[in-house]
N, C-alpha and C positions, 0 to 999 in steps of 0.2 A: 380603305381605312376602316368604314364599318364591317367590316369580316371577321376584325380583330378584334378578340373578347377579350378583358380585363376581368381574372377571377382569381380567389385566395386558390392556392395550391393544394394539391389532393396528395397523399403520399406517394401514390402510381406514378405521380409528376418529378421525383425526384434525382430518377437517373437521368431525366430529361434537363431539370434543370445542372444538373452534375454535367453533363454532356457541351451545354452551352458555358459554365463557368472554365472547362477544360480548355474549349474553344478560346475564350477569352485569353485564358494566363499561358497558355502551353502555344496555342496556334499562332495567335496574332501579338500576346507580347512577348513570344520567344522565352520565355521560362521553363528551366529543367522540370519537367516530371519527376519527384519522388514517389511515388507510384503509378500503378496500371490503371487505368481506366476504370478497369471494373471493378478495381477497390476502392476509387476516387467514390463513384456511382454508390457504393455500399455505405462509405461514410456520408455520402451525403443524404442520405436517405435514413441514417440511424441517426444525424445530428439533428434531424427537422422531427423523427418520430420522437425525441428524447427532450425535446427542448418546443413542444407546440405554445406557452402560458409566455416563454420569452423571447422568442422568435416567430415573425409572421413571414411567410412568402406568397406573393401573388406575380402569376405569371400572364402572360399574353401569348393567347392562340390561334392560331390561324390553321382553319381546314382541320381541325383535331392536334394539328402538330404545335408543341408552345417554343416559341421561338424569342419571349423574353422573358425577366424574369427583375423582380426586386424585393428585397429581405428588408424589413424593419427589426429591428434589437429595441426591446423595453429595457429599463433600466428600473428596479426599484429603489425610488429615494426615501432616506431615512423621513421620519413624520415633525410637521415645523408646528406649532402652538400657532400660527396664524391659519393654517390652511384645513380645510375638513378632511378626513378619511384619506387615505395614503396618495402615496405622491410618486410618480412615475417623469423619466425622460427619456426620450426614443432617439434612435441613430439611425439614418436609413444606410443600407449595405448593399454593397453587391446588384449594383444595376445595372442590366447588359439586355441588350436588346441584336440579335440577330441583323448582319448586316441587308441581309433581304428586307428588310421591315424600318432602318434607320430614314432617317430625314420624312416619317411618316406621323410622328406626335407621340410615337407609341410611348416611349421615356418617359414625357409629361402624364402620361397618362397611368402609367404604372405608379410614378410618384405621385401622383396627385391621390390616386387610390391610398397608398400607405399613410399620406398625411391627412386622409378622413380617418381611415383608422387610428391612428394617434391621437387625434381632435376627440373622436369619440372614445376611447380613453382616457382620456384627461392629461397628457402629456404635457408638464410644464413649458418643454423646448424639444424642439425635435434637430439635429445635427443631420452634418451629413459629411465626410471628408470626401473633396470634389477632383475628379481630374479636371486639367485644364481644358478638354470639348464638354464639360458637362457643368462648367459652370454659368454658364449661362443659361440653361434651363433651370439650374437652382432660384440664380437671383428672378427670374420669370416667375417662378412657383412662388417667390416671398420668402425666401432666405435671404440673407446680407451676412456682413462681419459680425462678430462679435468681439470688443474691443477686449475682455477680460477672459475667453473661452484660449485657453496654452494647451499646448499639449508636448510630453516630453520622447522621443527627443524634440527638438524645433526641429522646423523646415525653414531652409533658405528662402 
């Protein structure tokens, strides 16, 4: 577990991380590819270089090779007469950890790093829509419900 280094993402890192999200949706949830690999690898590597001030990703590596990976989304909120200098809420995205690497803390660790950086931000609220294995490490890190937070469409 100490081999495994928690660091913000390098550009270099992007077809790597594009390689593990393919894994994700294409290998293991069985979802159609609408593209090749190597165009997936392209876009995701122009959405990280085009979007660095709204998008953070930090990955986890092991041996040189990054075998996880979680995205934070800033939001900018409009400016409220109670609160000083601008107002921001973050959404963590896209967090996938290599099955080599699960049942090892790495997840919490990845998120724990993205909710210092929000914190250090000054992030109102930081969200996260959970799958059902991953919430329980949510509620661990100090997420709960929020009884007024809807999203449309609903979910059952």
């Amino acid at each position: 577990m100490n081999d495994v280094v928690i660091r913000a993402s390098r550009p270099s890192d992007m077809p790597a991380v594009a390689d593990l999200r393919w894994r994700w949706s294409i290998e293991e949830d069985g979802r159609q590819a609408a593209q090749t690999p190597e165009s997936y690898r392209d876009a995701m590597t122009d959405f990280a270089v085009a979007h660095p001030e709204s998008h953070r990703c930090v990955v986890a590596e092991r041996d040189g090779v990054v075998l996880g990976m979680a995205w934070l989304a800033l939001h900018p909120r409009p400016p409220a007469p109670h609160v000083p200098g601008g107002r921001i809420a973050a959404e963590l995205q896209t967090v996938y950890v290599h099955p080599d690497l699960r049942g090892l803390g790495v997840a919490g660790r990845l998120v724990s790093r993205l909710v210092e950086i929000a914190d250090e931000l000054g992030a109102e609220r930081i969200s996260v829509h959970s799958s059902v294995d991953g919430e329980r490490l949510y509620r661990r890190l100090g997420f709960g419900d929020a009884r007024l937070l809807l999203q449309r469409p609903p979910e059952d």
